[in-house]
N, C-alpha and C positions, 0 to 999 in steps of 0.2 A: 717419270712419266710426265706428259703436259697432258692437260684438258684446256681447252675452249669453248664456248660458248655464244652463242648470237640469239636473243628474241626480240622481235619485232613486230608491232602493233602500230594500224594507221585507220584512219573513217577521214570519211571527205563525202561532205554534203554541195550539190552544185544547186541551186536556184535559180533559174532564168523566169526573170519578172519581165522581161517584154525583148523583142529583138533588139534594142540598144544596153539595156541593164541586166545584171548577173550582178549573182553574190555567192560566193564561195566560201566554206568553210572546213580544215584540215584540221587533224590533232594526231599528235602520234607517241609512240613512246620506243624505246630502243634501249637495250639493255647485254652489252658483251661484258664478259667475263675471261681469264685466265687463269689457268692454276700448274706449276713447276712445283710436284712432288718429288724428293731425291731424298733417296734409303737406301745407308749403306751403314753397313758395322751397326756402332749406335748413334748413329748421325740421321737425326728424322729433320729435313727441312721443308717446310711450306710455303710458296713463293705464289700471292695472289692479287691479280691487279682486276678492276671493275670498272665502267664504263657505264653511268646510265645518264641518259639523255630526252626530256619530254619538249613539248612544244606543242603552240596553234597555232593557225594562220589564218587574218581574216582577209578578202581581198572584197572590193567593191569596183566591178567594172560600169564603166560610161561613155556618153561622148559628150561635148561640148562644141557647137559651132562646129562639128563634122570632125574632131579629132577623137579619137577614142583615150579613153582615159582609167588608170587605174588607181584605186586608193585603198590603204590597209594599213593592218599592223601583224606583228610578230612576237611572240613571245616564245623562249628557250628555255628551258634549265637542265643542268649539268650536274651531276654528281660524280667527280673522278677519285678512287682509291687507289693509287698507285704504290703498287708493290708492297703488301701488304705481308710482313715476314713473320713465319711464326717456326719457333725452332725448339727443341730440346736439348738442355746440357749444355751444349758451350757456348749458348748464347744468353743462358737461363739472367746473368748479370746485368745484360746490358739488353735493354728493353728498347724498341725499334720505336719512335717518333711516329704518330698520328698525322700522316700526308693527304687525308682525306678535304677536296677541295668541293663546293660547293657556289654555286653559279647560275646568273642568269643573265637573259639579254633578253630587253625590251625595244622594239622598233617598230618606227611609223614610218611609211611610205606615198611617193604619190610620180608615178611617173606618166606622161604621156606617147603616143605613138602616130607623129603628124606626118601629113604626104605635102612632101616640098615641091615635087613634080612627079611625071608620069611614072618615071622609074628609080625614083629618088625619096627614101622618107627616110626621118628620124627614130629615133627613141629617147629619150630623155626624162631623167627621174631625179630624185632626193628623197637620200632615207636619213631618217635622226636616229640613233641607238645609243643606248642606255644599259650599260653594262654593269654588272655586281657582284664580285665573289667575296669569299670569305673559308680562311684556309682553318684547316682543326684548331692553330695556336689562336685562332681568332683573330688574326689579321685581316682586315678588311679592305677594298679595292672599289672603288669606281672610279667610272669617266661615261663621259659622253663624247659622241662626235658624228662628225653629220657626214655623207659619204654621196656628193654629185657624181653623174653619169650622163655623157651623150656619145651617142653612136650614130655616125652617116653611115644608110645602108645604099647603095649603087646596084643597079641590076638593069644591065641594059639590051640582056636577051635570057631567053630560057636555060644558058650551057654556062652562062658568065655574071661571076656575083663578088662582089668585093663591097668592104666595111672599115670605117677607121672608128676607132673610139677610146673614148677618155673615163678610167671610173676611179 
């Protein structure tokens, strides 16, 4: 037999402090699961993989000099168990390795959204992130790295819209 599973929890607060400023705030949590039962003779196998996932999101919208502007951070974590074997008998020797990884990512943001002309604006941002896992043997992982983005948006009637962009 398989079983599956998916739960999912979110809240999101919006603040609007005046027609140019907002402050937003998300948090959410996410949690799948799988399980491959298989019984036959005397062969009992438990085959189970897990998925949980939290995070929040701050966002501080603006404008400056008529461009409107956003600024935040990010925060993730990760708990993955993948394939998690549990057996009777002819596995009873040899014992399955602890795959259980744990993880998160931190990030700041700050992009803006400027009009270059009537039918003509950008988008452009920079995010900095800040990644961290650490696997059951206790092997540990960072890095950081920064991730630019610009996008021309064209729009030069109601039926016709075209975009190039770099991220």
């Amino acid at each position: 037999s398989m079983k599956w599973s998916n739960l999912t929890a979110s809240a999101t607060w919006n603040w609007e402090i005046d027609a140019k400023r907002n402050f937003k705030q998300a948090v959410y949590f996410s949690h799948y699961d799988n399980k491959l039962l298989i019984n036959q003779a005397t062969i009992n196998l438990d085959v189970q993989s897990d998925f949980k996932d939290w995070g929040a999101n701050s966002t501080f919208e603006f404008e400056v000099l008529k461009i409107p502007l956003e600024a935040g951070m990010q925060f993730s974590g990760y708990q993955v168990s993948p394939q998690k074997i549990f057996a009777n008998q002819f596995m009873e020797n040899n014992p399955q390795p602890d795959n259980q990884v744990d993880a998160s990512l931190f990030s700041l943001f700050l992009q803006g959204r400027p009009q270059l002309a009537s039918r003509l604006h950008a988008e452009m941002g920079i995010k900095f992130n800040y990644y961290h896992s650490t696997h059951a043997s206790r092997k540990k992982n960072s890095f950081t790295h920064v991730e630019p983005r610009i996008s021309l948006h064209y729009t030069p009637n109601a039926t016709f819209n075209s975009y190039v962009a770099y991220a």
